[in-house]
N, C-alpha and C positions, 0 to 999 in steps of 0.2 A: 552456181551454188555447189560448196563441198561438204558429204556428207562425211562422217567419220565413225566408225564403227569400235566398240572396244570387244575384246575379248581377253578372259583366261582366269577371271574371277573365279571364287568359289569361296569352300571353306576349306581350314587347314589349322592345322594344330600349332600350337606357340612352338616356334621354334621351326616352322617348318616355309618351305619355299613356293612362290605363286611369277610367272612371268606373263604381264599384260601384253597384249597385242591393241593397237589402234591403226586401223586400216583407212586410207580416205579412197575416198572416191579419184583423186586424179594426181598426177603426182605434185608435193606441193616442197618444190626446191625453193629457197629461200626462206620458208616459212620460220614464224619462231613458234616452237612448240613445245609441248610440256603435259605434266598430268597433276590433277587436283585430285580432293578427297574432301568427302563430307559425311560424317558420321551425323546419328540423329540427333536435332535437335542444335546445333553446332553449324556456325559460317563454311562457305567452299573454300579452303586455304587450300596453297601450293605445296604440292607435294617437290616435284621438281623439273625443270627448263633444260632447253637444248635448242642452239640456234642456230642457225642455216647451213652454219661451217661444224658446227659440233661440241660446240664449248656449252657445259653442264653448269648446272646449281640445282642445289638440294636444300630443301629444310632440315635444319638441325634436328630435328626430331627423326628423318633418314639417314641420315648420312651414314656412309659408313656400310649400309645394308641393304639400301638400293642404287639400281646403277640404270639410267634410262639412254635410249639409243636410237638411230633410226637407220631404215634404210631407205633412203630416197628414189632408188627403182623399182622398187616394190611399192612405194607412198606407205610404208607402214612403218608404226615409233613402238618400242617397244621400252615396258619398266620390269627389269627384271627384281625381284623384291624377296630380300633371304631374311633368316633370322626374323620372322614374324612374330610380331606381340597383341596382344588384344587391342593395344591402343590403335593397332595400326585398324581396325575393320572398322569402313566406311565403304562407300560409292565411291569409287574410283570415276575420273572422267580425262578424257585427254580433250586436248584444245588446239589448235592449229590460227595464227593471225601473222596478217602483215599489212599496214598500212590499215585501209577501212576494210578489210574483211576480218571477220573474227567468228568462227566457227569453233564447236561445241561436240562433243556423242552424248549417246542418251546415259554411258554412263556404266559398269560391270561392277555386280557387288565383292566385296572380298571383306569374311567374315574366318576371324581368326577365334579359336577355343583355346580355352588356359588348360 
C-alpha cells in the first residue's frame, strides 16, 4: 500500500502563487501521476498528468499557469500554480496509478480571494 500526502494549500489572493507538494510513501518510478480538484458541490476533474518519463497535460482551464513535476528520488510531484483565480479554489488531490494500483491523498485545500 502507497500512501500519498499533499501539502502547500492555503489561501492566496487572485493573482497570486501556491506550489503543491504530494509526497508518497515509497518511491513510485513508472507511475502515471497527476493532480485533480474539486470545488464544492462539482465532480473530481483533472487538473493535470505527468507520466513515468515526464510528458505533461494540462486542462485548458490551467494551462499556461500551472506547470506540475516530479522528483522521483524524493517520491514527490509537485503542481507549481501562478496567476491564481477564484475559479481555481477547490481540494486539490494528487493520485499515483499503474496497472491495478490506483492510489489517492486525502487531498490540500487551496482557496483563492478576488
Amino acid at each position: 500500500q502507497v500512501q500519498l500526502v499533499e501539502s502547500g494549500g492555503g489561501l492566496v489572493q487572485s493573482g497570486g502563487s501556491l506550489r503543491l507538494s504530494c509526497a508518497a510513501s515509497r518511491i513510485l518510478r513508472g507511475y502515471f501521476m497527476g493532480w485533480y480538484r474539486q470545488a464544492p458541490g462539482k465532480q473530481r476533474d483533472v487538473v493535470a498528468l505527468i507520466d513515468g518519463i515526464g510528458n505533461t497535460r494540462y486542462d485548458d482551464s490551467v494551462k499556461g499557469r500551472v506547470a506540475i513535476s516530479r522528483d522521483d528520488a524524493k517520491a514527490t510531484m509537485y503542481l507549481q500554480m501562478n496567476d491564481l483565480k477564484p475559479e481555481d479554489t477547490a481540494v486539490y488531490y494528487c493520485r499515483a496509478h499503474l496497472l491495478t494500483d490506483d492510489y489517492w491523498g486525502q487531498g490540500t485545500q487551496v482557496t483563492v480571494s478576488s
